[in-house]
C-alpha positions as semicolon CSV with decimal commas, in nm:
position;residue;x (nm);y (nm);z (nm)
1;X;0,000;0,000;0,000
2;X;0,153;0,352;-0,105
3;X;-0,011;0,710;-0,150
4;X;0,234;0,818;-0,377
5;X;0,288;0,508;-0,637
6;X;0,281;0,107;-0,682
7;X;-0,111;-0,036;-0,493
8;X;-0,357;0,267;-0,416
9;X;-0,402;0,310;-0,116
10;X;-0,822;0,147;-0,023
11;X;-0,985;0,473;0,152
12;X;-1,335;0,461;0,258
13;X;-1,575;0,725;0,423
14;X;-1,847;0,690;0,615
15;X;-2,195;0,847;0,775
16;X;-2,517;0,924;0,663
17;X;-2,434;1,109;0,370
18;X;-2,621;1,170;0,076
19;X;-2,940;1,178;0,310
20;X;-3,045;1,529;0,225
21;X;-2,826;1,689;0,482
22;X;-2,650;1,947;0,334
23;X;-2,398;1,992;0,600
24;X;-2,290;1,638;0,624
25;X;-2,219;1,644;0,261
26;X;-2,008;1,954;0,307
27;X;-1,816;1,770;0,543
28;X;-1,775;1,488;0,276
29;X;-1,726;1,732;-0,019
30;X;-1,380;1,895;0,209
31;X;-1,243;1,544;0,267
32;X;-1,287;1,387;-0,082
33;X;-1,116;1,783;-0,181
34;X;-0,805;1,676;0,041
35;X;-0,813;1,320;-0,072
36;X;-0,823;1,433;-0,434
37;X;-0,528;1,709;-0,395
38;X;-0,314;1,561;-0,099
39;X;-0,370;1,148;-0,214
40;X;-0,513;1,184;-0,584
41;X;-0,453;0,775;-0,660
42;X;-0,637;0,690;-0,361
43;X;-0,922;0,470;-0,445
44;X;-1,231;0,602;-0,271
45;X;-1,575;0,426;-0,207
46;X;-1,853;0,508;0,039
47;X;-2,054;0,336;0,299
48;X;-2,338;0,590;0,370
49;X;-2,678;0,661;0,382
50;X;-2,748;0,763;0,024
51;X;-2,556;0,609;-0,197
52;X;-2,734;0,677;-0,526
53;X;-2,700;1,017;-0,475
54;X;-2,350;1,040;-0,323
55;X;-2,224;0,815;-0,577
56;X;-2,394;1,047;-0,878
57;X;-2,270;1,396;-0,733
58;X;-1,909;1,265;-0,615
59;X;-1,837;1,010;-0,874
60;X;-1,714;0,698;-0,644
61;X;-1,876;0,385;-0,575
62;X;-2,121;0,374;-0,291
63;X;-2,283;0,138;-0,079
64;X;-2,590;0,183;0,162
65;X;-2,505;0,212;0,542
66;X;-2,813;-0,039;0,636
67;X;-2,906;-0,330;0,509
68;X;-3,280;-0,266;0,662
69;X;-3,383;-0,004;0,412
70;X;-3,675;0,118;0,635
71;X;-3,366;0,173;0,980
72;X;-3,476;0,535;1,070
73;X;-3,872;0,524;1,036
74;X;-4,050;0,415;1,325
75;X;-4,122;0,079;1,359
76;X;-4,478;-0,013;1,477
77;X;-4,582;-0,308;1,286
78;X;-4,434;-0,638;1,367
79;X;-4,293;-0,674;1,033
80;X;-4,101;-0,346;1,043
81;X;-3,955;-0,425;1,432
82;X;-3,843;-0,820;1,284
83;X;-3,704;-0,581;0,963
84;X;-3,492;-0,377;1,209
85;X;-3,360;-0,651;1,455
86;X;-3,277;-0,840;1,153
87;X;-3,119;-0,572;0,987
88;X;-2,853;-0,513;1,336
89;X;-2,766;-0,889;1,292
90;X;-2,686;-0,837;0,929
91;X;-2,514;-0,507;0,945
92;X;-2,274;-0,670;1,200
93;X;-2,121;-0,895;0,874
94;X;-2,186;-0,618;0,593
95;X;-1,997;-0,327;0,810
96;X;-1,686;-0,598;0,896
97;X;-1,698;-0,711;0,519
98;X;-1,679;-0,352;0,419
99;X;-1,394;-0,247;0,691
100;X;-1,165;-0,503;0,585
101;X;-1,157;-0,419;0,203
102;X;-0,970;-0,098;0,323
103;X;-0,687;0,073;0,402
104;X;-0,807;0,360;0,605
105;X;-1,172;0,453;0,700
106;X;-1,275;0,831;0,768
107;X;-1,593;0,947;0,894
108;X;-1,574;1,334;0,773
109;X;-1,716;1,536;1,028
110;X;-2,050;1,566;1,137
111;X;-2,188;1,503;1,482
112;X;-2,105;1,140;1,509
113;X;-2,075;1,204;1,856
114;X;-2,314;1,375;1,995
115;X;-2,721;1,339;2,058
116;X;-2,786;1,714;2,041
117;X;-3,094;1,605;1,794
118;X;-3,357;1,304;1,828
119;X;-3,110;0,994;1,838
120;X;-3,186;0,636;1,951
121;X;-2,866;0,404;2,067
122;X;-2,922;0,136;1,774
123;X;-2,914;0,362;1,517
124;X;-2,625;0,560;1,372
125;X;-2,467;0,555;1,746
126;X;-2,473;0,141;1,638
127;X;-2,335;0,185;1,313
128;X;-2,024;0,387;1,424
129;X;-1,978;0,112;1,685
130;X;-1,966;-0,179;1,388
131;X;-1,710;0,031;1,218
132;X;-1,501;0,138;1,503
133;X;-1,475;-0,216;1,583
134;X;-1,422;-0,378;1,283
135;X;-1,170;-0,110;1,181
136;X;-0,991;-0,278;1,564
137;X;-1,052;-0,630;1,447
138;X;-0,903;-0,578;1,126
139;X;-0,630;-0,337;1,176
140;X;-0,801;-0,075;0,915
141;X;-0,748;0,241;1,055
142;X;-1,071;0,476;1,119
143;X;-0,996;0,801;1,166
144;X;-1,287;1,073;1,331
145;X;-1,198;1,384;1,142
146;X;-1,334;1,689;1,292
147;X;-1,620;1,522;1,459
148;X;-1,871;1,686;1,701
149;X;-1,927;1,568;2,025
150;X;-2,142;1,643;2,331
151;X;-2,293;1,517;2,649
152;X;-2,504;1,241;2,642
153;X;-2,758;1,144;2,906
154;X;-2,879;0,817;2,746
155;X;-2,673;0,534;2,904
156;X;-2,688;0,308;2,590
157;X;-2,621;0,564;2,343
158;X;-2,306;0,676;2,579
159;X;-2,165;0,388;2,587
160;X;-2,175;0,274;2,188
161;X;-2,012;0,613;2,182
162;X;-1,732;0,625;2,404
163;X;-1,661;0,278;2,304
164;X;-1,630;0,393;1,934
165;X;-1,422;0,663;1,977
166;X;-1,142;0,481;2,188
167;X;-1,163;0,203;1,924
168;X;-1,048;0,508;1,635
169;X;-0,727;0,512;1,535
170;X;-0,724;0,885;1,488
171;X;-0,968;1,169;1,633
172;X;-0,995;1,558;1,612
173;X;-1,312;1,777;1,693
174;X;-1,436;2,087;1,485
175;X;-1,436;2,300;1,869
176;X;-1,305;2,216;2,216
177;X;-1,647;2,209;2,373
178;X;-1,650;1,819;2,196
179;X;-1,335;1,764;2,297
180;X;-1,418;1,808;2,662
181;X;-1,715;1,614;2,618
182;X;-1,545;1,292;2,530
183;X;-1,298;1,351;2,792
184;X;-1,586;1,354;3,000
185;X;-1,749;1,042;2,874
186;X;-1,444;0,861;2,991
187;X;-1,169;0,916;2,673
188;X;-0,817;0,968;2,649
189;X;-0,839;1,304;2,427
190;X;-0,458;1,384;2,522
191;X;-0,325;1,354;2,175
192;X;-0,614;1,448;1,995
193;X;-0,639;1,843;1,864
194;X;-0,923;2,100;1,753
195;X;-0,946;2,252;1,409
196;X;-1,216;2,459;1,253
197;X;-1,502;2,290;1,103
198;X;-1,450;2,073;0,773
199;X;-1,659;2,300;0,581
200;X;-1,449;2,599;0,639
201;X;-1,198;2,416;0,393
202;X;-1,463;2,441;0,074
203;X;-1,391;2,659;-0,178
204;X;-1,591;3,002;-0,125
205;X;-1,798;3,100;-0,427
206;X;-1,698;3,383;-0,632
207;X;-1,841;3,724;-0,593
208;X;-2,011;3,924;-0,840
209;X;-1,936;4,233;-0,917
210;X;-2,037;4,440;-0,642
211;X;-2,428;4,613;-0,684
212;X;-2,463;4,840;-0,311
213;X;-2,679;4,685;-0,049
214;X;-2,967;4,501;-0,161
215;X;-3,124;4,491;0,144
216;X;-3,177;4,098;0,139
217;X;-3,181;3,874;0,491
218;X;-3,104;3,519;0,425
219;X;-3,336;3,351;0,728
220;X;-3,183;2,982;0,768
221;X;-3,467;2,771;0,945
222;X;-3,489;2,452;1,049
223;X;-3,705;2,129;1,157
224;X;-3,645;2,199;1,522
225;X;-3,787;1,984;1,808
226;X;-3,534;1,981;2,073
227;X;-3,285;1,754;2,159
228;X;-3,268;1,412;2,228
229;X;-3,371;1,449;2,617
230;X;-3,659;1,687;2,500
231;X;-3,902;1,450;2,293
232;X;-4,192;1,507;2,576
233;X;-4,144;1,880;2,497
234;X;-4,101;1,836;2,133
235;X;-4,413;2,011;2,052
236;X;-4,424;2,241;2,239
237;X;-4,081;2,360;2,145
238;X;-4,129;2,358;1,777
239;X;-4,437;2,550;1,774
240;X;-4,224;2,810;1,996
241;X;-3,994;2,801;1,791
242;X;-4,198;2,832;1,461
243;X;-4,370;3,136;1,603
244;X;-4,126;3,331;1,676
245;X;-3,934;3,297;1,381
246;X;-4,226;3,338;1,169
247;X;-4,301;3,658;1,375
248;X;-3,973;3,818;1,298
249;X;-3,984;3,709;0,900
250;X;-4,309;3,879;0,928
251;X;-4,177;4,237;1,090
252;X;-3,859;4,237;0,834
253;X;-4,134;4,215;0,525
254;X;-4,381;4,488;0,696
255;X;-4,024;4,662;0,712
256;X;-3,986;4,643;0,357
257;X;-3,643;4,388;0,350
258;X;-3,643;4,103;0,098
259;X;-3,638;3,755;0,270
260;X;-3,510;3,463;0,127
261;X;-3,575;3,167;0,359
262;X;-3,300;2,851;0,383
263;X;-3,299;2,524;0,488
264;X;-3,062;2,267;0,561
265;X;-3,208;1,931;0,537
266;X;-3,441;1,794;0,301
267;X;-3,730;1,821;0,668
268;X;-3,702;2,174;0,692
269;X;-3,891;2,181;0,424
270;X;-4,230;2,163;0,622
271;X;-4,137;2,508;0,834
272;X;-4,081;2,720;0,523
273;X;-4,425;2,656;0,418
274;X;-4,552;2,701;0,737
275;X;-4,362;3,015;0,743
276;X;-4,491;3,136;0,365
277;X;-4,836;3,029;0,457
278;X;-4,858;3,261;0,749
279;X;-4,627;3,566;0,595
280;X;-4,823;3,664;0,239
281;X;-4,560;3,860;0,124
282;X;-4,410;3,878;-0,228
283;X;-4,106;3,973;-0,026
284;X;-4,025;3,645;0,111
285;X;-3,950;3,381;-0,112
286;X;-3,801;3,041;-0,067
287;X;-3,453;2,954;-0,201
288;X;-3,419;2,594;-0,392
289;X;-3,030;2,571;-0,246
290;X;-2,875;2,186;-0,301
291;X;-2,530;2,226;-0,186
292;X;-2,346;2,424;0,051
293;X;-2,194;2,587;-0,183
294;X;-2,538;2,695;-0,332
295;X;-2,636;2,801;0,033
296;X;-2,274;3,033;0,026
297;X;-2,381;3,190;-0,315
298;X;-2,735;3,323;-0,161
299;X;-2,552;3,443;0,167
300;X;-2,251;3,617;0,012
301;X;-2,564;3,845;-0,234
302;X;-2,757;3,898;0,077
303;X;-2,683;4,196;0,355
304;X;-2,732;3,986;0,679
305;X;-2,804;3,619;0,793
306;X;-3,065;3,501;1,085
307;X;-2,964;3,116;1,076
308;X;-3,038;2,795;1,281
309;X;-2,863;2,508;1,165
310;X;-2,504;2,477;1,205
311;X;-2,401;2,424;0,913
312;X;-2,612;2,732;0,768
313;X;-2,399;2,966;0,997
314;X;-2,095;2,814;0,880
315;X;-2,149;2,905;0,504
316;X;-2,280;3,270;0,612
317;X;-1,985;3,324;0,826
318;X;-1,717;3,188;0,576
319;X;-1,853;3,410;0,271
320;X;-1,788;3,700;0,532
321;X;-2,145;3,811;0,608
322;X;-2,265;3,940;0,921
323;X;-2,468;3,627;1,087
324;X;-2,641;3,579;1,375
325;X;-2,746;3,259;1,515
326;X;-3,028;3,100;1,660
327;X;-2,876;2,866;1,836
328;X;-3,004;2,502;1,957
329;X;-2,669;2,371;2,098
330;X;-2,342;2,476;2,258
331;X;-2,197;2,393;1,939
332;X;-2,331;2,681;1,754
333;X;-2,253;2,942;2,038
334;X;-1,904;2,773;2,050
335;X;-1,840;2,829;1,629
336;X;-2,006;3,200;1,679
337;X;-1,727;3,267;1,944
338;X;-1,461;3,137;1,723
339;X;-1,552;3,380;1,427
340;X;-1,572;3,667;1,688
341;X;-1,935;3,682;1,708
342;X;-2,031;3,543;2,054
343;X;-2,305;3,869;2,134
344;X;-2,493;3,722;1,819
345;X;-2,644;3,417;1,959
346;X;-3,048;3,403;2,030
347;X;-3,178;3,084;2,194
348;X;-3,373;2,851;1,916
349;X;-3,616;2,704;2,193
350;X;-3,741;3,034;2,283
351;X;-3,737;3,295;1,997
352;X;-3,859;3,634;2,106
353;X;-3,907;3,813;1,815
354;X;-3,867;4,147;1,976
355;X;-3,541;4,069;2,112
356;X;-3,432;3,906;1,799
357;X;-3,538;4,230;1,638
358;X;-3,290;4,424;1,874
359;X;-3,006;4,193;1,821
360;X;-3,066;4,205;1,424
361;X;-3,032;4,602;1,468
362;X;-2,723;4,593;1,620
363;X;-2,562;4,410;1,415
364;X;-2,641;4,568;1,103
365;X;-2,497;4,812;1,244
366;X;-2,224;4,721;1,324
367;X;-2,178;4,549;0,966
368;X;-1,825;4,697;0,836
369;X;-1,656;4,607;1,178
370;X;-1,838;4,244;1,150
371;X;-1,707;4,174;0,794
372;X;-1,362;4,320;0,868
373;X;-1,344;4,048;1,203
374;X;-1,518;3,718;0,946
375;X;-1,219;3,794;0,723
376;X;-0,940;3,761;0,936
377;X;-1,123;3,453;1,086
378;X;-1,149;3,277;0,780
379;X;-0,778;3,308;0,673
380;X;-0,694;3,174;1,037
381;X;-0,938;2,936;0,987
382;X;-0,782;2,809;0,633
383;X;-0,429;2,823;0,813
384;X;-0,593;2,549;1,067
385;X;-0,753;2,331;0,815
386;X;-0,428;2,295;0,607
387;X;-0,283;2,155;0,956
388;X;-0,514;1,972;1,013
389;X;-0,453;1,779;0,649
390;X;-0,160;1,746;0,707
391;X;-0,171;1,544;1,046
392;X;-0,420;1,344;0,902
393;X;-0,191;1,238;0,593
394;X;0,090;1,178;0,874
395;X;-0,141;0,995;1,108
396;X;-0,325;0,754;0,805
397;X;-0,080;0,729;0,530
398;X;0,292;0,680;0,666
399;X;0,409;0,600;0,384
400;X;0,390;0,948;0,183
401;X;0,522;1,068;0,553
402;X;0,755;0,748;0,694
403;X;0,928;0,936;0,935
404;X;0,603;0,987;1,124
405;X;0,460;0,656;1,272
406;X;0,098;0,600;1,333
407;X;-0,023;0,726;1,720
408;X;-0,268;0,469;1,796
409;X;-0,571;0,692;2,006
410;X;-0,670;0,470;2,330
């Protein structure tokens, strides 16, 4: 096995990618960049949640994460619950058959360790477990690049994932909140080091030619129930949540902005109608964004971004516009404080739109100072990332680096 000439080096990723989760694909789209400029004979292949469509936009063979094609609907016929416990057994063989036709696994990004949304134990939390251990079993080395983490109150899904990550051979977090979380679970996180998140190392689209202030506010919303400790609140928080959002779309149309509402996954589709059914404006439209990229092109035209998924704020931060978030998790306030932004956070389970109002104010005013701050963020954030690269390449392919051997994470 080589990276630079004679047998390609066998490189797999995994997650549930190509599910309609634009951010997880982001995190795919960075790694398969580095693989392609950093390891271009690698031979790349997926296991992941939607292979048709990873393996049509990326161009690499890809094969679904469950053999149970029905593993993350609910299961109330006896049929579907014989489908899913049938599906674990068989997963156990197709995951270890997988593992050992490779060289190195990565799982790119993504919070593979963490339960900040709905999450039961033997779901993904199982699936990283069959590949972290198979990975052990046959000496393939998985590697859990710039992964998020947080607590996690459920016993069996805090187990399957402090088990996982001291059977990876390699880990690093996108902040140091996940670090200290998997220190806290019970992990050995001496060795392993923080970088910016994967999606910070995507190519930023080009601007156009510059046209003045079109007044625009990108709104990034989101399917938002709570976490996985809230589901007897669920309701209650998403109708909260939907209100007050759709009460402060409704005050920037009165106020004459354009509104151009995101989304991040393929189920946030359901709030934007909610939001255009209630708002009957010709000012607030709905973008048809596929890509992170495509969700970078509509914040870099627009004057300010309102966002709530993680991975929105990312691409609004990155293409330098002032942002603020509503955030749902100590990740998002964590990524605001990185790109010098920490006064910009509003809570996502209870949106007052008056106060959100307020917040928005000041920091359109504040605007020139905001963009000055995102760009000098973003270089030190593409300083990181190329670090980060290049430990990986040391840590999973010794021989383009032999003078660095392999430091096995406990």
């Amino acid at each position: 096995m080589t990276s630079g000439g004679g047998t390609a080096v066998r490189v797999g990723v995994f997650g549930l990618l190509g599910s309609g989760n634009l951010g997880n694909d982001g995190s795919l789209e960075a790694v398969l960049g580095y693989l392609r400029t950093r390891h271009p004979d690698a031979a790349v292949d997926a296991l992941c949640g939607g292979p048709e469509a990873v393996a049509a936009r990326y161009g690499i063979r890809a094969t679904r994460l469950h053999w149970y094609r029905g593993e993350y609907r609910t299961a109330s016929r006896l049929g579907a619950i014989a489908g899913k416990g049938l599906g674990k057994l068989v997963d156990v063989f197709r995951t270890a058959a997988w593992v050992r036709r490779h060289d190195v696994v990565i799982v790119p990004g993504m919070g593979v360790l963490e339960a900040t949304l709905p999450l039961r134990p033997w779901g993904f939390p199982y699936a990283l477990f069959l590949l972290c251990a198979s990975g052990r079993l046959f000496g393939t080395r998985v590697a859990l690049v710039g992964v998020g983490a947080a607590p996690i109150r459920d016993r069996a899904t805090r187990a399957l994932v402090r088990r996982s990550a001291r059977l990876a051979a390699y880990r690093s977090y996108r902040d140091a909140l996940s670090r200290d979380a998997l220190r806290d679970m019970g992990v050995d996180t001496a060795h392993d080091e923080v970088y910016p998140d994967l999606a910070f190392a995507l190519a930023t689209p080009r601007a156009s030619a510059p046209q003045g202030s079109s007044g625009t506010v990108c709104v990034g919303v989101m399917d938002f129930h709570g976490g996985n400790d809230d589901r007897a609140e669920a309701e209650d928080i998403h109708r909260r949540y939907l209100d007050g959002t759709t009460r402060f779309v409704r005050a920037l149309a009165e106020d004459g902005r354009p509104v151009r509402l995101l989304t991040g996954d393929e189920c946030d589709a359901s709030v934007v109608a909610a939001i255009l059914e209630a708002v009957d404006s010709p000012l607030v439209t709905a973008s048809e964004a596929a890509s992170l990229a495509d969700l970078m092109t509509e914040m870099a035209a627009a004057d300010t971004v309102v966002a709530t998924r993680y991975h929105n704020l990312i691409c609004a931060l990155k293409v330098g516009t002032p942002t603020l978030a509503l955030s749902y998790a100590a990740k998002s306030e964590a990524l605001m404080a990185r790109m010098g932004l920490d006064a910009y956070c509003h809570p996502a389970r209870e949106v007052d739109a008056d106060e959100l109002l307020r917040q928005f104010g000041e920091l359109e005013e504040r605007a020139p100072e905001v963009r000055r701050t995102l760009t000098e963020r973003n270089l030190l954030a593409t300083r990181q990332l190329d670090d980060q690269f290049t430990a990986l390449t040391a840590a999973l392919f010794p021989a383009a680096h032999p003078a660095h051997a392999l430091r096995e994470a406990s």
